[in-house]
C-alpha positions as a Python dict, from the first residue, in 0.01 Angstrom:
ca = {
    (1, 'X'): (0, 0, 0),
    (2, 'X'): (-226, -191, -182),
    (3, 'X'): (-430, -82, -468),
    (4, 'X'): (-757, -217, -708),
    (5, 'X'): (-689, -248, -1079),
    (6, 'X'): (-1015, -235, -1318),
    (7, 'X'): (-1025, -544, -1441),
    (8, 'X'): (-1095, -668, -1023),
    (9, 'X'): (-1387, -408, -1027),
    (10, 'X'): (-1524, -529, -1329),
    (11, 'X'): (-1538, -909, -1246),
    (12, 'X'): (-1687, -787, -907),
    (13, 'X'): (-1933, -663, -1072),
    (14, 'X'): (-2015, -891, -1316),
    (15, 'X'): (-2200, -1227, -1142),
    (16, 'X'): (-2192, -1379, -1516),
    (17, 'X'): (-1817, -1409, -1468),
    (18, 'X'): (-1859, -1735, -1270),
    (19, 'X'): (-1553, -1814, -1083),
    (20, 'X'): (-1417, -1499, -1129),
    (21, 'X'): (-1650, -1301, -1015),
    (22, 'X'): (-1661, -1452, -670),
    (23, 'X'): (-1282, -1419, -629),
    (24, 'X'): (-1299, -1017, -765),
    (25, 'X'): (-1541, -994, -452),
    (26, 'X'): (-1300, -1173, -226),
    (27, 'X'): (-1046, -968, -281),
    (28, 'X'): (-1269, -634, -301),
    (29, 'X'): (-1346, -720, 61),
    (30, 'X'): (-962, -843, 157),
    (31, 'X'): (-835, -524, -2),
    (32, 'X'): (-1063, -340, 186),
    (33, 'X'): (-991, -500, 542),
    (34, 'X'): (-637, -337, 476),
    (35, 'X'): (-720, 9, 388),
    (36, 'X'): (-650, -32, 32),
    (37, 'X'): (-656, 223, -218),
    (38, 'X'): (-800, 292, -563),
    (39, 'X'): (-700, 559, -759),
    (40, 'X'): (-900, 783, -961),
    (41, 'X'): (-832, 695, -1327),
    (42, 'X'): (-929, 322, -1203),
    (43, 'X'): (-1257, 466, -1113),
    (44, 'X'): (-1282, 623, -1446),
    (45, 'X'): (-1164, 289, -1681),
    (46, 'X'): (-1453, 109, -1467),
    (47, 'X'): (-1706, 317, -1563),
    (48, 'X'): (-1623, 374, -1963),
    (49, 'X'): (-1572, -50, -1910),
    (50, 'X'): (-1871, -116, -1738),
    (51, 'X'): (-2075, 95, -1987),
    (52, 'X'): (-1914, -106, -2310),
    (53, 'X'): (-2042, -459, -2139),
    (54, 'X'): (-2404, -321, -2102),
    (55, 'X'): (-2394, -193, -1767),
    (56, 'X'): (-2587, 165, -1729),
    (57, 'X'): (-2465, 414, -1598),
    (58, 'X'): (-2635, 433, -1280),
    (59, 'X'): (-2547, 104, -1272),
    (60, 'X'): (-2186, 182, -1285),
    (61, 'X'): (-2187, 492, -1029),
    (62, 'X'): (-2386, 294, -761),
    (63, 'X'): (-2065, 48, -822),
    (64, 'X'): (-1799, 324, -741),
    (65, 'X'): (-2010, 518, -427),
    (66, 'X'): (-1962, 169, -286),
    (67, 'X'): (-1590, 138, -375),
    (68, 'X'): (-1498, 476, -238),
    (69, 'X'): (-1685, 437, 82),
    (70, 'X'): (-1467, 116, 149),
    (71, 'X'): (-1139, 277, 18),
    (72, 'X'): (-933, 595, 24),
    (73, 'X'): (-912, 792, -310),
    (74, 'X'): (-579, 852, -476),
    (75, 'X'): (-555, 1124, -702),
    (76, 'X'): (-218, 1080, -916),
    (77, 'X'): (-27, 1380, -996),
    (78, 'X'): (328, 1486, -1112),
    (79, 'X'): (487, 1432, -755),
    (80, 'X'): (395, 1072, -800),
    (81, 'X'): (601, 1017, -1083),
    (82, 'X'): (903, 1160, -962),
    (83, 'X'): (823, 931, -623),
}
């Protein structure tokens, strides 16, 4: 199982992030090609991230419809800690 972290999304985003930015994308897509998943608390640090470097909101949640239409949504709860 693989999962995205925040900091990928916001790179992805982010086209000022030069060299970075293209490799967030690659592996966006890669992750993607494998079913990956992103969890919901990623999701949220994007947004509340994405909003402190200038991005609007709208900005943000056309960001994450994309995201969760190329991954499956994980929703932690206690059962995954004791996993």
């Amino acid at each position: 199982m693989i999962s995205l972290d925040t900091n990928v999304l916001i790179y992805a985003l982010d086209p000022g992030t030069g060299a970075k930015h293209h490799r967030a994308e690659e592996i966006v897509a890669d992750v993607a090609a494998v079913h990956g998943l992103v969890a919901l608390q990623v999701l949220a640090e994007f947004v509340a991230v994405a909003r402190r470097k200038a991005q609007s909101f709208q900005t943000a949640l056309a960001y994450i419809t994309r995201v969760r239409s190329m991954y499956q949504l994980v929703v932690a709860d206690g059962a995954a800690l004791d996993a």
